[in-house]
C-alpha positions as CSV (number, residue, x, y, z in Angstrom):
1,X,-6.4,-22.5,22.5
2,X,-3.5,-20.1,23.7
3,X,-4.1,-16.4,24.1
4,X,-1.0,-14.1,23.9
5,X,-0.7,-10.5,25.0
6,X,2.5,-9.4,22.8
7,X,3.9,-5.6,23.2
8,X,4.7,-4.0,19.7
9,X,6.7,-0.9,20.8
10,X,7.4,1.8,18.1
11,X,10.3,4.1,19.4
12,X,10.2,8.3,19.0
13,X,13.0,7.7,16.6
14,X,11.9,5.1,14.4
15,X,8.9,7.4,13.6
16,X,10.6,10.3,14.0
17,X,7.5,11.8,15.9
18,X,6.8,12.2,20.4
19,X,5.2,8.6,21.3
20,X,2.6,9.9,23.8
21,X,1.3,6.4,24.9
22,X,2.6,3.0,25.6
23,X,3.1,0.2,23.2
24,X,0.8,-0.7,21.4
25,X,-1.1,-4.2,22.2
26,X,-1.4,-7.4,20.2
27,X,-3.5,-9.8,21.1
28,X,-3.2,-13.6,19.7
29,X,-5.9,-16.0,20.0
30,X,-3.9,-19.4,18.5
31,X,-5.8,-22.7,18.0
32,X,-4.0,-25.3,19.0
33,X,-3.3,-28.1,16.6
34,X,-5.3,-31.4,16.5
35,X,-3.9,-34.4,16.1
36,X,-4.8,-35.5,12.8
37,X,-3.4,-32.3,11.0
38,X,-0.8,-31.7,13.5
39,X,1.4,-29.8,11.0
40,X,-1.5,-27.9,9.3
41,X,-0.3,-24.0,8.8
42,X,-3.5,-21.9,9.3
43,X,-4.3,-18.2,7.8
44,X,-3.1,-15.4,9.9
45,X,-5.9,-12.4,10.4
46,X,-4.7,-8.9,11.7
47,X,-7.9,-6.9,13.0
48,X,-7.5,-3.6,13.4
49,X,-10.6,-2.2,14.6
50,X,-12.0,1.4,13.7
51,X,-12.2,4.4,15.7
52,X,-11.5,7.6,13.8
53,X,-7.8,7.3,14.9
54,X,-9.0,8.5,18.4
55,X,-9.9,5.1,20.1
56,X,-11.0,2.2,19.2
57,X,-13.9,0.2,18.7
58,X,-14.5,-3.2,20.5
59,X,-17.5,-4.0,18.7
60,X,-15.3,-4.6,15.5
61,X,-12.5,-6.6,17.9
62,X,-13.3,-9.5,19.7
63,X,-16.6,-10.6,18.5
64,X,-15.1,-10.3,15.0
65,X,-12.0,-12.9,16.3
66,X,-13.8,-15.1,17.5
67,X,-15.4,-15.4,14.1
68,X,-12.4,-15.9,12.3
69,X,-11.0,-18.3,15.0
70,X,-13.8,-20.6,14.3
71,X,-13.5,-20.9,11.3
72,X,-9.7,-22.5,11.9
73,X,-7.9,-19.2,11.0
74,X,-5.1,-17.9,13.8
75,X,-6.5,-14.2,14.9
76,X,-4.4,-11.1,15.9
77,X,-6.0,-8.4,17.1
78,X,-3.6,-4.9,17.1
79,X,-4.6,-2.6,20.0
80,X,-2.8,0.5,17.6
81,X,-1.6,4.0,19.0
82,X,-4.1,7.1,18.6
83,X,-3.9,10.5,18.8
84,X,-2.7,12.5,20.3
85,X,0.1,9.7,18.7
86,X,0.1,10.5,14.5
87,X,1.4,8.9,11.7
88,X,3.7,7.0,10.9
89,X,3.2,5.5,14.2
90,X,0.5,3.0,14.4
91,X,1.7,2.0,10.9
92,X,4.7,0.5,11.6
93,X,3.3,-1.0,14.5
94,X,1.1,-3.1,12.2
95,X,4.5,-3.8,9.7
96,X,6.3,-4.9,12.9
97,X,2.9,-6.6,14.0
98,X,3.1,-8.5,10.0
99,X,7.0,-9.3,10.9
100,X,6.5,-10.8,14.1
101,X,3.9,-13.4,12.8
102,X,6.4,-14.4,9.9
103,X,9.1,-14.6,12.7
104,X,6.7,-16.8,14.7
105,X,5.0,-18.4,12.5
106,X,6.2,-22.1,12.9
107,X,5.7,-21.9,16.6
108,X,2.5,-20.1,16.1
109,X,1.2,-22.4,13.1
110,X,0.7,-19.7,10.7
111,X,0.9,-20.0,7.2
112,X,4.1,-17.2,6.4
113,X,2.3,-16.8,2.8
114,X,-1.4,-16.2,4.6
115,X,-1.1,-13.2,6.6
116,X,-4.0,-10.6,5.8
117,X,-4.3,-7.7,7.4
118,X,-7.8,-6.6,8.3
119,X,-9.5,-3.2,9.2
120,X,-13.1,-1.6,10.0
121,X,-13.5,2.2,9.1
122,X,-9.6,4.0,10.3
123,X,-8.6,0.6,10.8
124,X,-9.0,-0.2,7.2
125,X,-7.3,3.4,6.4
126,X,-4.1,1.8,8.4
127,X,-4.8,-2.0,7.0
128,X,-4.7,-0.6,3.1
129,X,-1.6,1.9,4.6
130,X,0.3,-1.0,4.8
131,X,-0.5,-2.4,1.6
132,X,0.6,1.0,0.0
133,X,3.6,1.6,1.9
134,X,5.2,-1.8,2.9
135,X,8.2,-0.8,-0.1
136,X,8.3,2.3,1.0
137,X,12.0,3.4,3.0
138,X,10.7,5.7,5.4
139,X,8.5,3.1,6.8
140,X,10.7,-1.0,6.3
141,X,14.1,1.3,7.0
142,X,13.3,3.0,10.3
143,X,12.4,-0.8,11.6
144,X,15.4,-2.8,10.3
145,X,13.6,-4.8,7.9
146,X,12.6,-5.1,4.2
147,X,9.6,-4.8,2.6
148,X,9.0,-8.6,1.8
149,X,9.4,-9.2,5.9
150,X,6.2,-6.5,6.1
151,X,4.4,-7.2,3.6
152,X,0.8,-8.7,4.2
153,X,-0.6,-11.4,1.4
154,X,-3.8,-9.9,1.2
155,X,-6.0,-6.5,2.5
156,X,-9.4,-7.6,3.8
157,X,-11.2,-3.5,3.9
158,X,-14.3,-3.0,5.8
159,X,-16.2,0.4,5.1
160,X,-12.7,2.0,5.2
161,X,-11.3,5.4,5.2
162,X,-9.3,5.9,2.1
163,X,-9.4,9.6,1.0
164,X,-8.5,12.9,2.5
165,X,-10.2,14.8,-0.6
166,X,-14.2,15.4,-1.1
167,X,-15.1,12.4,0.5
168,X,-12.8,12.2,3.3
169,X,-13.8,11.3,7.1
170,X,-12.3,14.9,7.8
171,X,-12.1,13.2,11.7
172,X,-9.8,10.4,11.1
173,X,-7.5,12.4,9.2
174,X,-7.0,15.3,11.3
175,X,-6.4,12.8,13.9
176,X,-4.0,11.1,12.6
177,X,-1.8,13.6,11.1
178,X,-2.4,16.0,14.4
179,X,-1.0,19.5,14.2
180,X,0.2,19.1,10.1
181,X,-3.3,18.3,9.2
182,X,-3.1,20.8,7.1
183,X,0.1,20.3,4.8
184,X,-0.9,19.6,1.2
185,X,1.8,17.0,0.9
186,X,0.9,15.1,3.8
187,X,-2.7,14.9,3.1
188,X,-1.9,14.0,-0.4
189,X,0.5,10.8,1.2
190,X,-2.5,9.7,3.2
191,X,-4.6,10.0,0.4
192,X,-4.7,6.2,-0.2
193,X,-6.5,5.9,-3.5
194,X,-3.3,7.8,-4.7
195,X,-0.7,5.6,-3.1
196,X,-2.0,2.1,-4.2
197,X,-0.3,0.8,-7.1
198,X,0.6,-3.0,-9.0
199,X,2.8,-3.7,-5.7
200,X,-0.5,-3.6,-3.5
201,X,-1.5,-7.4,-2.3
202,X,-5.0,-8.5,-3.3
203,X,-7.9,-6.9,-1.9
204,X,-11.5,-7.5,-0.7
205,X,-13.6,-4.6,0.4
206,X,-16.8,-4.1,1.3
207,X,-19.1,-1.0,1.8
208,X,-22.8,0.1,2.3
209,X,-24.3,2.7,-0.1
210,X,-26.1,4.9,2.9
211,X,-23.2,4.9,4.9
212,X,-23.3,8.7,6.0
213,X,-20.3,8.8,8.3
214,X,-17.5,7.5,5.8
215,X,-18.6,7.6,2.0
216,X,-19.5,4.7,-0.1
217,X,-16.7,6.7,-2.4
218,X,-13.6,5.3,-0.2
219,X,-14.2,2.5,-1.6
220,X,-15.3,3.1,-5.5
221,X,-11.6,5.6,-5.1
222,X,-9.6,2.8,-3.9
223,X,-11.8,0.3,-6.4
224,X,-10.6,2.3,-9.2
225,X,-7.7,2.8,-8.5
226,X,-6.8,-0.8,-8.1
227,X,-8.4,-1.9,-10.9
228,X,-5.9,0.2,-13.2
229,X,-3.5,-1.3,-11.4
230,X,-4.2,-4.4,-11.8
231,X,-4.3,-5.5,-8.6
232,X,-6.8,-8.7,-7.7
233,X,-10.0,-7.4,-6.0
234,X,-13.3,-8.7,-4.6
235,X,-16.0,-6.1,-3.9
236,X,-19.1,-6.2,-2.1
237,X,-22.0,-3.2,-1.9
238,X,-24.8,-3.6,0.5
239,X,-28.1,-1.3,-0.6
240,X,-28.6,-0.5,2.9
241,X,-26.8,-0.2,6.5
242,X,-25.0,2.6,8.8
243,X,-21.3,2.9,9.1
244,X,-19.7,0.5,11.6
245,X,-21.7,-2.7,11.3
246,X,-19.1,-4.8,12.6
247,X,-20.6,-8.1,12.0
248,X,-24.0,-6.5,11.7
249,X,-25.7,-9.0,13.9
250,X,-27.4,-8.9,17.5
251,X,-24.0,-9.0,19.4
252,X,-22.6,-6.3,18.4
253,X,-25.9,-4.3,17.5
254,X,-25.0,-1.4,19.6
255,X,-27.4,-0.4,23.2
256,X,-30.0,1.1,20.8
257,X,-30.0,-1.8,18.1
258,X,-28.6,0.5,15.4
259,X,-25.9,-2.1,14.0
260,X,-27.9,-4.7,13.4
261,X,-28.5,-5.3,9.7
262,X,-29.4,-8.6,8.2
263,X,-28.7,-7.6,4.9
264,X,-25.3,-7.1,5.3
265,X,-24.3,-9.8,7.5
266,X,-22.6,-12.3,4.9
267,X,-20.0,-10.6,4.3
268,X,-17.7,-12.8,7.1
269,X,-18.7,-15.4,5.4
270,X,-17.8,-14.0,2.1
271,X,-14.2,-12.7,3.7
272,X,-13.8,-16.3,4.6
273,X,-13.8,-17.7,1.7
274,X,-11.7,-15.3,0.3
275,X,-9.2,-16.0,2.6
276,X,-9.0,-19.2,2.0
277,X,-8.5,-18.5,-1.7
278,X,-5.5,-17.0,-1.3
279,X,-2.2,-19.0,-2.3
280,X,-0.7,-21.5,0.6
281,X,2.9,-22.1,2.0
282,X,2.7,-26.0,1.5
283,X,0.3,-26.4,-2.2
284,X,1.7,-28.0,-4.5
């Protein structure tokens, strides 16, 4: 196995905002091929982990990867900007992320057509960003590219935040919009149940329905909303469990146990599956 520490740098004039930090931070944990299926193209998983757009959460990074990785899937996980840094930053750091995978994905043995992108709470806000946006020009043009070279194949949604109206995490928004927090129009773009359309790749999400931190409505919204569009979705709603579960299991159960939830911990395995339902480079 090969593990990659890749820059993604956003300039101040390709989002057209001050860059307070550095770049942002990808890290690639690659399987190396075995000899029997030397030329097998494996699944491509972007994690971006939650955080409220203020920092970010390594019980929903690493432990998640290595889950992924064992089940023969190529894991990236996207250290993204946060505030004081605002949009559109750390979202075309995950379409440059998406284009760089594509770019590498011979050498990397990714399958170009299997690249999901994958995020936990404001991590799945910037995950189903990119599945709004990806044809949008002020975020392919800025970078160079077009919106095929962005696109992801599929948006894998865990307890994310989707709305900036009734039920919005009022936290992650006014952190990532910063001082125009306020402006109607901006709020409304964010709004992500608003944005999604027939373009949007296909979609799993899941969600618990005593989540008191980001509402179980995220979800129904962007449900909904996808639905009409006809977009392909999976959903999945536990009766029970807090917001940021991560894997919901002992590792990651947080110092006072509050994460861990055994009703809610197959949804990897679900997510697994469904990733390897989606279409491949090489079928016939």
């Amino acid at each position: 196995m090969k593990i990659l520490n890749i820059p993604v740098n956003i300039t101040p004039a390709q989002c057209g905002r001050d860059c307070h930090g550095g770049a942002a931070d990808l890290t690639a944990y690659l399987l190396d091929p075995m000899e029997e299926t030397a030329d097998r193209l494996r699944p491509a998983v972007i994690i971006c982990s939650g955080g409220g757009y203020n920092h970010l959460s390594d019980r929903e990074d690493q432990p998640v990867a290595m889950e992924y990785l064992a089940a023969g899937f190529q894991v990236f996980c996207l250290h993204y900007s946060v505030a004081p840094d605002v949009f559109p930053r750390s979202l075309m750091e995950l379409a440059m992320t998406v284009h760089l995978i594509r770019t590498h994905s011979q050498e990397w043995m990714v399958d170009p057509k299997r690249v999901v992108a994958s995020g936990f709470s404001a991590g799945g806000h910037l995950a189903c960003g990119l599945g709004a946006f990806y044809n949008q020009e002020f975020l392919y043009g800025p970078l160079g590219l077009t919106p095929d070279e962005i696109r992801p194949d599929g948006l894998l949604l865990c307890y994310p935040v989707i709305t900036s109206s009734e039920y919005a995490h009022q936290g992650s928004i006014n952190s990532l919009l910063g001082a125009d927090a306020a402006d109607p129009k901006l709020r409304n773009l964010v709004s992500l149940e608003l944005q999604v359309g027939p373009h949007t790749p296909p979609t799993f999400l899941w969600h618990t329905c005593t989540d008191q931190t980001v509402p179980l409505e995220n979800t129904l919204l962007l449900a909904s909303a996808l639905r009409k569009s006809g977009v392909n979705l999976e959903l999945h709603i536990y009766h029970t469990g807090p917001h940021g579960l991560s894997l919901a299991t002992h590792e990651v159960e947080g110092g006072d146990g509050r994460y861990y939830e055994p009703a809610c911990q197959g949804w990897i395995d679900l997510a697994k599956a469904w990733i390897r339902s989606l279409p491949q480079e090489n079928a016939k």
